[in-house]
LUMLUMDREN-2810 file (N, C-alpha, C; in Angstrom, 1 decimal):
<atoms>
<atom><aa>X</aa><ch>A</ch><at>N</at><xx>-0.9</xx><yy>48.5</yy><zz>-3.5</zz></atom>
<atom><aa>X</aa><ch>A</ch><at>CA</at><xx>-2.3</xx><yy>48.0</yy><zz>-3.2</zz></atom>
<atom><aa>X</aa><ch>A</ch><at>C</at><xx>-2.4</xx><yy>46.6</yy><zz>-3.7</zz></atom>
<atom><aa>X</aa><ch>A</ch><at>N</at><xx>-3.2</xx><yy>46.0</yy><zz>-3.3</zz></atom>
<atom><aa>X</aa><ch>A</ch><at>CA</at><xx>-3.6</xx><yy>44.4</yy><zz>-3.3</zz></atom>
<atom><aa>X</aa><ch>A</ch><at>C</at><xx>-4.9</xx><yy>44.2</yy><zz>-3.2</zz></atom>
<atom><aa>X</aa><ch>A</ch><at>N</at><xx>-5.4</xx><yy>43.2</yy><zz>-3.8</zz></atom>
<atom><aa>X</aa><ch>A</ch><at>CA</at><xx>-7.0</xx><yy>42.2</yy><zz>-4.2</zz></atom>
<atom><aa>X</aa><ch>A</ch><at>C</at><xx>-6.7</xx><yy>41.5</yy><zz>-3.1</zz></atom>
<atom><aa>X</aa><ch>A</ch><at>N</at><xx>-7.2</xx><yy>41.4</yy><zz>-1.7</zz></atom>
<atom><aa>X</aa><ch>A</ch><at>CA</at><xx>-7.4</xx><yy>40.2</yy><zz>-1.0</zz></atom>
<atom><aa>X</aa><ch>A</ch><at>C</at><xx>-9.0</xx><yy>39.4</yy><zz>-0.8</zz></atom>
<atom><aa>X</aa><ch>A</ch><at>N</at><xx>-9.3</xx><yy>38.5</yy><zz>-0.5</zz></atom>
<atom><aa>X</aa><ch>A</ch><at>CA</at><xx>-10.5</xx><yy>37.8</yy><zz>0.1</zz></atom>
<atom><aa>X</aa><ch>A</ch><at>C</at><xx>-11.0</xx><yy>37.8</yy><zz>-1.4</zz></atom>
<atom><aa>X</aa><ch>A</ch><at>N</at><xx>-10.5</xx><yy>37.6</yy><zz>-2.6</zz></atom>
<atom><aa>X</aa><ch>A</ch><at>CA</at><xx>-10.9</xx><yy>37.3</yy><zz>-3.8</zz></atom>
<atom><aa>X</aa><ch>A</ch><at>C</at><xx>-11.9</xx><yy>35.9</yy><zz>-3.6</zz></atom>
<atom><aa>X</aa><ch>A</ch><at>N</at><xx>-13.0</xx><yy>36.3</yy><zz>-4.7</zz></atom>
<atom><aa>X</aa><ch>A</ch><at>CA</at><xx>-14.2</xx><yy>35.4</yy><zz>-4.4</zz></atom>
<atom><aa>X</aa><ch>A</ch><at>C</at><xx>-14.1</xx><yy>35.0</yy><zz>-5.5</zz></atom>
<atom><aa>X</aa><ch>A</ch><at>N</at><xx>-13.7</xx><yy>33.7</yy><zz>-5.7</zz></atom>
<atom><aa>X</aa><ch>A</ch><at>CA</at><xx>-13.2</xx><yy>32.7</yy><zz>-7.4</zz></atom>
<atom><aa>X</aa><ch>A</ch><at>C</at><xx>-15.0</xx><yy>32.1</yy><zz>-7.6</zz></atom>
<atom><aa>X</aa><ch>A</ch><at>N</at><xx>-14.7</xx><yy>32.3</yy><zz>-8.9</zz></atom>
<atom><aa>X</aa><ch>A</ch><at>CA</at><xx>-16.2</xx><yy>31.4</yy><zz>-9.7</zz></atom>
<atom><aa>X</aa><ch>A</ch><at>C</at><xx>-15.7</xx><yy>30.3</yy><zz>-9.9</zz></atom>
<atom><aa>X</aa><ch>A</ch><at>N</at><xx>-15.3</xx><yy>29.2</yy><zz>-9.3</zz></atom>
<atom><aa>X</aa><ch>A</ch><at>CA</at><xx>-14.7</xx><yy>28.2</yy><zz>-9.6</zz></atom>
<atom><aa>X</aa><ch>A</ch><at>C</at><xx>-16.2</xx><yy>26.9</yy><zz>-9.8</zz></atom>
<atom><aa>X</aa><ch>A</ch><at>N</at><xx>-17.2</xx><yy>27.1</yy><zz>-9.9</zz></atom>
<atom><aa>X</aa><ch>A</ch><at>CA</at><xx>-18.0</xx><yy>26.2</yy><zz>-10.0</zz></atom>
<atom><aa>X</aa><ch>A</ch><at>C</at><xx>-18.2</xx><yy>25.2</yy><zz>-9.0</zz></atom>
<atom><aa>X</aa><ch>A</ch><at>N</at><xx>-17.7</xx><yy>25.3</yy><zz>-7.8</zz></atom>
<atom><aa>X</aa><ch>A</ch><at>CA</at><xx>-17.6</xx><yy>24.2</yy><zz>-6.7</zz></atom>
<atom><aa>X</aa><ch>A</ch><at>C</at><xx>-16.2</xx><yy>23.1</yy><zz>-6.8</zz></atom>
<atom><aa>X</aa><ch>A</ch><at>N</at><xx>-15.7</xx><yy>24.0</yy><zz>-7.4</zz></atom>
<atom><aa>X</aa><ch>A</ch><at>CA</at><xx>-14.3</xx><yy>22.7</yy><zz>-7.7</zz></atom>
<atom><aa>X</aa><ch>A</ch><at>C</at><xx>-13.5</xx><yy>23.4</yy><zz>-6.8</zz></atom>
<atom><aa>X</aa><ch>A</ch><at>N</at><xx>-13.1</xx><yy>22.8</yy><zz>-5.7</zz></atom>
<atom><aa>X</aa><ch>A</ch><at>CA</at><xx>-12.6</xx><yy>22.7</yy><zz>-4.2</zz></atom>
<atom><aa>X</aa><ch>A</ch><at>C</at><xx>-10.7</xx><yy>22.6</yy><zz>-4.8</zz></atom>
<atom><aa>X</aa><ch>A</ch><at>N</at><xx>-10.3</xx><yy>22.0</yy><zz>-5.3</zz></atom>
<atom><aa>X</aa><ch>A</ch><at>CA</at><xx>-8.7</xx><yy>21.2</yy><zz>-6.1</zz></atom>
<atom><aa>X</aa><ch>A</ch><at>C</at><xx>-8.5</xx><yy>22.8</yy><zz>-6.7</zz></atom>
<atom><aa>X</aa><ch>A</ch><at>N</at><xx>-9.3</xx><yy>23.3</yy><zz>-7.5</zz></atom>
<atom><aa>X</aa><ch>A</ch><at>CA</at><xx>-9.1</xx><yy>25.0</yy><zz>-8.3</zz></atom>
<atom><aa>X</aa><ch>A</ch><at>C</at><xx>-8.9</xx><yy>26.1</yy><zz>-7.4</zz></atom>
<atom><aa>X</aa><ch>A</ch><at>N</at><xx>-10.2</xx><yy>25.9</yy><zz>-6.7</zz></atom>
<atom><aa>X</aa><ch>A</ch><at>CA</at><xx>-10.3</xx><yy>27.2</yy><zz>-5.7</zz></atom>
<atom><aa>X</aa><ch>A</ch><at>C</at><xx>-8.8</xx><yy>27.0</yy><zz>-4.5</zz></atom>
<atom><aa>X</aa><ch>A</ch><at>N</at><xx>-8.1</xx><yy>25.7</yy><zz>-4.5</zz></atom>
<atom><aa>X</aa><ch>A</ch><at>CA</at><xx>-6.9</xx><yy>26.1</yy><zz>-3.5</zz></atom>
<atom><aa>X</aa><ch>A</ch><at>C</at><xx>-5.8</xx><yy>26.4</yy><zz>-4.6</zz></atom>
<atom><aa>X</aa><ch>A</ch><at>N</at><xx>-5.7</xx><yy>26.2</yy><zz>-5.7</zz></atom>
<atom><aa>X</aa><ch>A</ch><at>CA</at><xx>-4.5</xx><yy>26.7</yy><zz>-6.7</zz></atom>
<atom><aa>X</aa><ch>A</ch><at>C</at><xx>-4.7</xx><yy>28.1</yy><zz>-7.2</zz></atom>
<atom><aa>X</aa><ch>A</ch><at>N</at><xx>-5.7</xx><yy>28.8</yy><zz>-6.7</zz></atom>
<atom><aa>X</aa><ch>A</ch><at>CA</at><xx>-5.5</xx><yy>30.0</yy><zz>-7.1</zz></atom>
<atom><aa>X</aa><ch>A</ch><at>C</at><xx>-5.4</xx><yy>30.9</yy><zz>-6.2</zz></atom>
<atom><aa>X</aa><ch>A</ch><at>N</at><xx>-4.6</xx><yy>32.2</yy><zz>-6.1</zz></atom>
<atom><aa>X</aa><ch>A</ch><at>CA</at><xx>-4.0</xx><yy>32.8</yy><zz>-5.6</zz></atom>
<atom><aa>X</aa><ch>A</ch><at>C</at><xx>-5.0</xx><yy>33.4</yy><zz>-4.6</zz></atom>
<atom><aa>X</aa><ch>A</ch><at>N</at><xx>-4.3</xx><yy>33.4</yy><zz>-3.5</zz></atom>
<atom><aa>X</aa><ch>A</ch><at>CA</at><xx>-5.0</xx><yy>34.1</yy><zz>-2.4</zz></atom>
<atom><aa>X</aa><ch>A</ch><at>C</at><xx>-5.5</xx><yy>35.9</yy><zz>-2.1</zz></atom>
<atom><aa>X</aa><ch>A</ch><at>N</at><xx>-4.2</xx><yy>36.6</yy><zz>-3.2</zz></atom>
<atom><aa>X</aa><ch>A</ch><at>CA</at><xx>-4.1</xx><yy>37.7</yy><zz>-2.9</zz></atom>
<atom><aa>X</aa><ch>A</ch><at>C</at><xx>-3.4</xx><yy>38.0</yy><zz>-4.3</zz></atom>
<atom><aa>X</aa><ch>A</ch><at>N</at><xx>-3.5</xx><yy>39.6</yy><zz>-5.0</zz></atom>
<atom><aa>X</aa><ch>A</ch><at>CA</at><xx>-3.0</xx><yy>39.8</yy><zz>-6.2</zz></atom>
<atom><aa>X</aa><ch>A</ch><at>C</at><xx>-2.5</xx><yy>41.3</yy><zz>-6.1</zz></atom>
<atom><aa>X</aa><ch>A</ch><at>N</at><xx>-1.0</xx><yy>41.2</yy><zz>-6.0</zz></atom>
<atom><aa>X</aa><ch>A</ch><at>CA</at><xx>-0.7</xx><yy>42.7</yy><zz>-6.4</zz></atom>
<atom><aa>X</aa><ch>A</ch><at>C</at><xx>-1.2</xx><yy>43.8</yy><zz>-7.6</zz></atom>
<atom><aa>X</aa><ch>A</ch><at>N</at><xx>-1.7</xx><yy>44.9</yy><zz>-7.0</zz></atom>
<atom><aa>X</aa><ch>A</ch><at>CA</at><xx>-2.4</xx><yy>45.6</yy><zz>-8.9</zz></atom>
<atom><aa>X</aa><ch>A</ch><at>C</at><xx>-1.4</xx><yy>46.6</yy><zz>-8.7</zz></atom>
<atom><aa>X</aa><ch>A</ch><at>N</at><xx>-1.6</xx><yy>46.9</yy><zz>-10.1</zz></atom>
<atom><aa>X</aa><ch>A</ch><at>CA</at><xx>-0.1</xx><yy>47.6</yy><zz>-10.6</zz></atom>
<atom><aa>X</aa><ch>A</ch><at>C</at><xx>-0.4</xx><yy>48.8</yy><zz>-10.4</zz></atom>
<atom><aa>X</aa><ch>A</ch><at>N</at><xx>0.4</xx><yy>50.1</yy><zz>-10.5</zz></atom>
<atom><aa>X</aa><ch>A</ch><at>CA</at><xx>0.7</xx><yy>51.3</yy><zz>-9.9</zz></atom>
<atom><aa>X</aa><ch>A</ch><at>C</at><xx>-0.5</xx><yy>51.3</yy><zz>-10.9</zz></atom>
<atom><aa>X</aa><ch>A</ch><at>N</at><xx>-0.4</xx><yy>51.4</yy><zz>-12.6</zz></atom>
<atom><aa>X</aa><ch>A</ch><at>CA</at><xx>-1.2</xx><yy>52.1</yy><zz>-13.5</zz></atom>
<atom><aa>X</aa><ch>A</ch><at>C</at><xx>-2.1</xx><yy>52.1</yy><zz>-13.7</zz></atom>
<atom><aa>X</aa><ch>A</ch><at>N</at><xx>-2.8</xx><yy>51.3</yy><zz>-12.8</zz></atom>
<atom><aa>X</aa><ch>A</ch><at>CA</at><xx>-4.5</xx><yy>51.4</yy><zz>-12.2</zz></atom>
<atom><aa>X</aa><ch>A</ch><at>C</at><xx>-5.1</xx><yy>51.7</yy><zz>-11.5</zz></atom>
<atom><aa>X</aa><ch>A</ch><at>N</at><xx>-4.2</xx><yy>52.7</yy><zz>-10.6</zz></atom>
<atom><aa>X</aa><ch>A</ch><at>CA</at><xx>-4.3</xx><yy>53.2</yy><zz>-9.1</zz></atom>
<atom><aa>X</aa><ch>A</ch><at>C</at><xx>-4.1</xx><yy>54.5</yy><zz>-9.6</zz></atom>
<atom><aa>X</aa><ch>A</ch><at>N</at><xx>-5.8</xx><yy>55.5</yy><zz>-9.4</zz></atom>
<atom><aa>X</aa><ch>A</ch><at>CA</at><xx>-5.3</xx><yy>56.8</yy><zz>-9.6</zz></atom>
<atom><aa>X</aa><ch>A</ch><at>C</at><xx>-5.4</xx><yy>57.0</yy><zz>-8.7</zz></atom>
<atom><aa>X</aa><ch>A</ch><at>N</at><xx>-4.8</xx><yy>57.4</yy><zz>-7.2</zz></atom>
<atom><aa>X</aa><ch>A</ch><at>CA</at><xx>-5.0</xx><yy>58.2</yy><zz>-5.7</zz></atom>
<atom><aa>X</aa><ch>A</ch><at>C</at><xx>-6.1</xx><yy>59.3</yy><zz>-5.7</zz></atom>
<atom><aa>X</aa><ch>A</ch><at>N</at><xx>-6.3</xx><yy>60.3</yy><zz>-6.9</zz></atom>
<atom><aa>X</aa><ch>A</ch><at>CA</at><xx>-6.8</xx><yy>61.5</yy><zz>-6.6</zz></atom>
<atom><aa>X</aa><ch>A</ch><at>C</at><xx>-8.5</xx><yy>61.2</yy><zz>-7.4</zz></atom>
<atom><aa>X</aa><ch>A</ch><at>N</at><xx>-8.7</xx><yy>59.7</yy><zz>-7.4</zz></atom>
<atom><aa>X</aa><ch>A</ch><at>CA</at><xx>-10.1</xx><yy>58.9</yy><zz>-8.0</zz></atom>
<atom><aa>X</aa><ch>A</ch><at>C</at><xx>-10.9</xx><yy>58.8</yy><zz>-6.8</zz></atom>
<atom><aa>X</aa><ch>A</ch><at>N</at><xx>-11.9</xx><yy>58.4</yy><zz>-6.9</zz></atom>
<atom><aa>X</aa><ch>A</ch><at>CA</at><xx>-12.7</xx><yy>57.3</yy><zz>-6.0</zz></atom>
<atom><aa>X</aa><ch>A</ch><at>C</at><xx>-12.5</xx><yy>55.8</yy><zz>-6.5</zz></atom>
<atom><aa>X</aa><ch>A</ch><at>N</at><xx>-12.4</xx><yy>55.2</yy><zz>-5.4</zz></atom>
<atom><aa>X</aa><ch>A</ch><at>CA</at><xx>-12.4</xx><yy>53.8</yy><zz>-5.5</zz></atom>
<atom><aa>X</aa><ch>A</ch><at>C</at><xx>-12.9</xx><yy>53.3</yy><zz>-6.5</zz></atom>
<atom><aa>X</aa><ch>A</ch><at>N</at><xx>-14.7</xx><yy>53.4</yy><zz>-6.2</zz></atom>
<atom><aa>X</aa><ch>A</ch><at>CA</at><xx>-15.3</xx><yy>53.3</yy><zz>-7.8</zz></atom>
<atom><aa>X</aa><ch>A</ch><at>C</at><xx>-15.5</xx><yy>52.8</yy><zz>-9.0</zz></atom>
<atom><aa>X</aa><ch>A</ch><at>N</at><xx>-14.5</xx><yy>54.5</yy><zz>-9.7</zz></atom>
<atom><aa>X</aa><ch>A</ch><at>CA</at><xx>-14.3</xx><yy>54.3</yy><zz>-10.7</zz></atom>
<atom><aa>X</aa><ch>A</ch><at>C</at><xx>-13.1</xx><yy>53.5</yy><zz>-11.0</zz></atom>
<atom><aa>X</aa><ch>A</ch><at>N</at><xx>-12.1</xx><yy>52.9</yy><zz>-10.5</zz></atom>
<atom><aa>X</aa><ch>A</ch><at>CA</at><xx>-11.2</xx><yy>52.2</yy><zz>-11.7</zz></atom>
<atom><aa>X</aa><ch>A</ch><at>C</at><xx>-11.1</xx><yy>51.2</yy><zz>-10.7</zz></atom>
<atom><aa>X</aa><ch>A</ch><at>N</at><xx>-12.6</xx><yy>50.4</yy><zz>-9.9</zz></atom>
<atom><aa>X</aa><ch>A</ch><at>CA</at><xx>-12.9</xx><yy>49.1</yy><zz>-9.4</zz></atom>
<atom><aa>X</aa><ch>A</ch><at>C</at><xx>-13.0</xx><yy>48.1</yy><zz>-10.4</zz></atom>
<atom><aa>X</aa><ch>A</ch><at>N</at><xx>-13.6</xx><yy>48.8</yy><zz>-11.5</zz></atom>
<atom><aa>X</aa><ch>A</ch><at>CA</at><xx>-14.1</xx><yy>47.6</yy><zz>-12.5</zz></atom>
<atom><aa>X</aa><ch>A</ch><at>C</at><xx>-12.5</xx><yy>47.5</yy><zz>-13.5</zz></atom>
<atom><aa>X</aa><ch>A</ch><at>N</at><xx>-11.8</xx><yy>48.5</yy><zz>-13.7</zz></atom>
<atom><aa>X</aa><ch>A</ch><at>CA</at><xx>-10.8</xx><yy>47.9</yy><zz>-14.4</zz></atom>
<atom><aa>X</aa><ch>A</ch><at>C</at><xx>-9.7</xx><yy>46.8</yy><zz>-13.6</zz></atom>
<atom><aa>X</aa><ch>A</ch><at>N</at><xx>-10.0</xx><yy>47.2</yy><zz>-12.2</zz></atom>
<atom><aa>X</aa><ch>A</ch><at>CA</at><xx>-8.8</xx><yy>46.1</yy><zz>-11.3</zz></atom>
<atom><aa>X</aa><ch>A</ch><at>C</at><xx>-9.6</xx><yy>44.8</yy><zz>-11.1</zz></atom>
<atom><aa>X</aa><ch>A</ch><at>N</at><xx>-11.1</xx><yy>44.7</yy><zz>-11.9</zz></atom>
<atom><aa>X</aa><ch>A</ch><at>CA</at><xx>-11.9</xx><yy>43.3</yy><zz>-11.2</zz></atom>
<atom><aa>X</aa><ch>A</ch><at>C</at><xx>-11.6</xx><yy>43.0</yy><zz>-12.4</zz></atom>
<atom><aa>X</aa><ch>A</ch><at>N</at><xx>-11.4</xx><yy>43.7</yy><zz>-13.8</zz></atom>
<atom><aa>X</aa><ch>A</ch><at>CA</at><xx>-11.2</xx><yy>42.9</yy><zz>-14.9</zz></atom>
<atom><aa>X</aa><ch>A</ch><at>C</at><xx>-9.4</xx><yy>42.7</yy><zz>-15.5</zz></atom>
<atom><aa>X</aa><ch>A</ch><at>N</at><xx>-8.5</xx><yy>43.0</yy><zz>-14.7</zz></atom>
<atom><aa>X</aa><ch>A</ch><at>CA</at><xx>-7.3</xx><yy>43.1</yy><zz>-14.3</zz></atom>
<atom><aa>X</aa><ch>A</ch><at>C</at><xx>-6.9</xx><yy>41.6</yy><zz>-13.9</zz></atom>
<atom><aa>X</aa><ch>A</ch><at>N</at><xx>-7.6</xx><yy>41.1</yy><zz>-12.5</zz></atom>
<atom><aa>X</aa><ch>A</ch><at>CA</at><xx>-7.9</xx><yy>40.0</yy><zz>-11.8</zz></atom>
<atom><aa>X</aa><ch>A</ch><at>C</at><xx>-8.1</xx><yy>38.8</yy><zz>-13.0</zz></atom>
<atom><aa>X</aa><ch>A</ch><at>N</at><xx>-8.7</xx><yy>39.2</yy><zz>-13.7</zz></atom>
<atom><aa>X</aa><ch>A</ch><at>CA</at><xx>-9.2</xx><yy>37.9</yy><zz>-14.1</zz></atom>
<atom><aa>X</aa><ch>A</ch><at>C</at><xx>-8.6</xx><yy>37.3</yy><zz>-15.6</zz></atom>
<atom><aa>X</aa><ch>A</ch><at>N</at><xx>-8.1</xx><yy>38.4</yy><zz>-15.9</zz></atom>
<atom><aa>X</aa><ch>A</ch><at>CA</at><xx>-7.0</xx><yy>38.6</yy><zz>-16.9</zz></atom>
<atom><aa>X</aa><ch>A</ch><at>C</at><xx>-6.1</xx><yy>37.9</yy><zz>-16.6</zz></atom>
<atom><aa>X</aa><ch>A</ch><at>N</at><xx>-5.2</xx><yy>38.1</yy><zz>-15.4</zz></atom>
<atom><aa>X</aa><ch>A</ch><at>CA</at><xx>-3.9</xx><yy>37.9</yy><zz>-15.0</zz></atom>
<atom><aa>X</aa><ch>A</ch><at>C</at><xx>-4.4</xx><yy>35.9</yy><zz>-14.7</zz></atom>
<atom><aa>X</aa><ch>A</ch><at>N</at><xx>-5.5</xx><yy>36.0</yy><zz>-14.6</zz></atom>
<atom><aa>X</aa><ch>A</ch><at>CA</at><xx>-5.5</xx><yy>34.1</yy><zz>-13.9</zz></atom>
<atom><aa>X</aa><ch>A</ch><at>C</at><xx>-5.9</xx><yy>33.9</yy><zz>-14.8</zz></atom>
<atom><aa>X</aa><ch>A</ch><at>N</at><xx>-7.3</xx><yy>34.4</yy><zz>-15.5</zz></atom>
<atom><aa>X</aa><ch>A</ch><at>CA</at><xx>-7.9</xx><yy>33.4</yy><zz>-16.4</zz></atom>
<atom><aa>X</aa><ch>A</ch><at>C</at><xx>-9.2</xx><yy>33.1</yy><zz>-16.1</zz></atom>
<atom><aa>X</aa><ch>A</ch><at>N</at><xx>-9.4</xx><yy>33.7</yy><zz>-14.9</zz></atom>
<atom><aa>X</aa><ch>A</ch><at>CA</at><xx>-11.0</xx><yy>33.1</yy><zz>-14.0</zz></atom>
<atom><aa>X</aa><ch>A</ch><at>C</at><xx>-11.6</xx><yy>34.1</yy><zz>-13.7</zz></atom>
<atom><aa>X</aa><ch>A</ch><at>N</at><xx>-13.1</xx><yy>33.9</yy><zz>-13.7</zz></atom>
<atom><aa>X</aa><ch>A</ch><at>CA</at><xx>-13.8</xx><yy>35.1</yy><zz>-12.8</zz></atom>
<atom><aa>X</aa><ch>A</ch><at>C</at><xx>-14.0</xx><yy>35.1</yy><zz>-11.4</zz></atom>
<atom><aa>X</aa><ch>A</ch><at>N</at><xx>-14.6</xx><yy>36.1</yy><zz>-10.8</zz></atom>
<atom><aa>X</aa><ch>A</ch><at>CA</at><xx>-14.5</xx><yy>36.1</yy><zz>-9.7</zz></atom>
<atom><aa>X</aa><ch>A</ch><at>C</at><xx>-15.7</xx><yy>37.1</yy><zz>-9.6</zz></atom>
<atom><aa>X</aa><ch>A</ch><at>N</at><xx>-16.3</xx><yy>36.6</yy><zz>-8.4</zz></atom>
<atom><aa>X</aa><ch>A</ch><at>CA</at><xx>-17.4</xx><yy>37.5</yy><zz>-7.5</zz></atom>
<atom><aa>X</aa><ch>A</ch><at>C</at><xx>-17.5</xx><yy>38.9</yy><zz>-6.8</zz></atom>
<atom><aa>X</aa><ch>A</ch><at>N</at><xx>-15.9</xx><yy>38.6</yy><zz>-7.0</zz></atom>
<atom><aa>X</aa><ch>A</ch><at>CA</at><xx>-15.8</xx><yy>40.1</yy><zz>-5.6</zz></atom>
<atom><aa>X</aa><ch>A</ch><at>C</at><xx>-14.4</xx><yy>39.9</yy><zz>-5.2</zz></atom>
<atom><aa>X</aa><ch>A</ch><at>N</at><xx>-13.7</xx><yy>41.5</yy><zz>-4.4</zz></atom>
<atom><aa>X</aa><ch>A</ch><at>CA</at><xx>-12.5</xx><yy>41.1</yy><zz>-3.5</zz></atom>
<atom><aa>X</aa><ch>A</ch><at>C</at><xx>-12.6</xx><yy>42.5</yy><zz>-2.7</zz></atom>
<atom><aa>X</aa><ch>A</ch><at>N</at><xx>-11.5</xx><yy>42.2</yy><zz>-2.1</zz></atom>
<atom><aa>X</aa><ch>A</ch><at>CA</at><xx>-11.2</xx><yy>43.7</yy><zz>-1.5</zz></atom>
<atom><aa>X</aa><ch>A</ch><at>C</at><xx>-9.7</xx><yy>44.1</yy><zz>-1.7</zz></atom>
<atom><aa>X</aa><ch>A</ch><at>N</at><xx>-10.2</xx><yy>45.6</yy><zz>-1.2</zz></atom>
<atom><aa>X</aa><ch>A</ch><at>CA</at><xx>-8.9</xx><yy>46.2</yy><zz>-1.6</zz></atom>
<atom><aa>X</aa><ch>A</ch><at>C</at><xx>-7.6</xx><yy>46.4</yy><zz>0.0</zz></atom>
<atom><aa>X</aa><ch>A</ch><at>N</at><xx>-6.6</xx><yy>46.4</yy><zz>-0.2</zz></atom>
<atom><aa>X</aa><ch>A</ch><at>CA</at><xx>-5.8</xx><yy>46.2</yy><zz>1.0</zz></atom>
<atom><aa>X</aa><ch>A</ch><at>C</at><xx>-4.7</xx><yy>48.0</yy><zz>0.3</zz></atom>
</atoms>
């Protein structure tokens, strides 16, 4: 599974918003299959931001 269409808080800085990643692999260990989406949404939005450093608005899942 994958974070695509990730929505960066980049403050309007246009130079940031193209150096950060388009898409982000999430790891098996936060993917429980037999969950709802849901609940372990907020640990892969706070996963995301971990892994860059930045927040973000929103994404989807692939």
């Amino acid at each position: 599974m994958k974070a695509v269409n990730i929505k960066w808080d980049t403050d309007g800085d246009l130079e940031l918003l193209q150096d950060l990643p388009k898409e982000i692999e999430i790891p098996e260990y936060l993917i429980d299959e037999d969950t709802d989406i849901d609940e372990y949404e907020e640990e892969i939005a706070d996963y995301i931001s971990e892994v860059t450093g930045y927040c973000h608005f929103g994404f989807d899942l692939e």
